[in-house]
Residue, then its C-alpha position, 0 to 999 in steps of 0.5 A: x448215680x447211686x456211687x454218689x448217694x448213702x446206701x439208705x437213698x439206694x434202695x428209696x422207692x420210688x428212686x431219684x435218678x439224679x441225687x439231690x446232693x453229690x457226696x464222693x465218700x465211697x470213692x474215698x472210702x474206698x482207697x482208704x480203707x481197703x488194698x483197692x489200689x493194690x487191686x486195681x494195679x494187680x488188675x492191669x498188670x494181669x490184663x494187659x500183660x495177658x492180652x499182650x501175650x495172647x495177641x503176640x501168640x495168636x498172631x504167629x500162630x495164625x500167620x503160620x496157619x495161613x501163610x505157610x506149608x507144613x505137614x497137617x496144618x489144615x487138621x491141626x487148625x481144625x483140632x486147635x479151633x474146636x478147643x473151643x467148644x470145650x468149657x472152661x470149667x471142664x477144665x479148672x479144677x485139673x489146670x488149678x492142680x497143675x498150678x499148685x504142683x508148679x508151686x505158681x498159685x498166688x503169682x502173676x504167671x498163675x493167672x496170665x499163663x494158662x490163657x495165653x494160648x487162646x484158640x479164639x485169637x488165632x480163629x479171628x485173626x487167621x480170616x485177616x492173614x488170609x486176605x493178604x495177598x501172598x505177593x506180599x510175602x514174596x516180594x519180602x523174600x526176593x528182596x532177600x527178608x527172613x520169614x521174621x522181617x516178613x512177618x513183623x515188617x510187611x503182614x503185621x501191619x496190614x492186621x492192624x484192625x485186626x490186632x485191635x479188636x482182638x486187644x480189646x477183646x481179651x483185655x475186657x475178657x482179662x480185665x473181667x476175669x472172676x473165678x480163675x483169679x479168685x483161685x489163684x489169688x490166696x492173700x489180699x494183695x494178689x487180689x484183682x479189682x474183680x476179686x477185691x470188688x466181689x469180697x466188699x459183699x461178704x459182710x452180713x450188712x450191705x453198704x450198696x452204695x459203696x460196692x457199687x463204687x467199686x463196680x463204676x470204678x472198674x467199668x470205667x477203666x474197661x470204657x476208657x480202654x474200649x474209647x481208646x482202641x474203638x477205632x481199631x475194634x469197630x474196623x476190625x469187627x466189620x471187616x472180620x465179618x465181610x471176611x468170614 
């Protein structure tokens, strides 16, 4: 409601919830005026090609976790899922100065890179590998398959709730990612949509109305890709937790 109101209408007491006319300037300012296309392009190339990855590792991952034998594969798991009660900023400052001897900061493979091998995707997709029942896998290899034909053909495409819900979660992660991409984004066209977003309120005079626009414009993206894989993530979720 705000995105369609002058800033001095924002901060009105008491509010008008609906306005009293419709003005799309700040949509159009927007555009306009700042890289806000180069921003919202950068966003998607960077969420999209981050949860690709990081669903196509987790998968193999947690399929070599749960389907197959070798040695110290129960304590490896344990060891890569505690990973995760490590916090992310224990560990930005050394993972930016690996990046910057790499000569990769201001780059895609910056910011998509280092989260690619996300210990969350194999934790929840291991409980969907888990209750696929092993004769699939045999009967894949009586049949004479490779242990890759097994795994794309047969197991994938009984996890695809589960491959759905961990897309949509690491996109909207991906997608509202700040500080990572706040570093490693130097120049104005290797900035996100969140980056971008967040440097509209550096000026000493606030145009509420128009940061605003900015934040309805990048939530809309991340609700029409939630409505697109719904299906997939309200199934997964509920299937994950009777599972677990």
């Amino acid at each position: 409601s705000n995105t369609f109101k002058y800033s001095d209408q924002v901060v009105k007491m008491p509010p008008d919830w609906i306005p009293k006319q419709l003005m799309f300037e700040h949509y159009i300012s927007i555009f306009t005026t700042t890289s806000a296309l180069r921003w919202l392009l950068n966003s998607l190339i960077v969420a999209f090609s981050s949860t690709l990855l990081i669903v196509v590792v987790s998968a193999m991952a947690s399929y070599a976790f749960s389907k197959l034998e070798f040695l110290g594969s129960k304590w490896l798991y344990v060891f890569f899922v505690a990973t995760l009660m490590i916090p992310k900023e224990s560990y930005t400052v050394p993972l930016f100065i690996f990046m910057r001897d790499l000569r990769l900061t201001n780059t895609y493979a910056s910011m998509i890179l280092p989260v690619v091998a996300l210990p969350f995707g194999t934790f929840l997709l291991r409980s969907f590998f888990d209750a696929i029942p092993n004769e699939v896998r045999e009967s894949g290899k009586i049949d004479g398959a490779s242990e890759v034909r097994i795994f794309v053909e047969l197991v994938l495409p009984m996890a695809t709730a589960g491959l759905g819900a961990l897309f949509i979660l690491m996109f909207v992660r991906g997608w509202n990612d700040y500080l990572w991409q706040l570093l490693m984004a130097k120049s104005d066209s290797m900035k996100t949509l969140m980056v971008g977003i967040a440097s509209l309120m550096e000026d000493n005079r606030p145009d509420y109305a128009r940061k605003l626009t900015g934040s309805a414009i990048s939530a809309i993206i991340m609700i029409a890709v939630f409505l697109a894989f719904q299906r997939f993530f309200t199934r997964g979720i509920a299937i994950g937790a009777v599972k677990g």
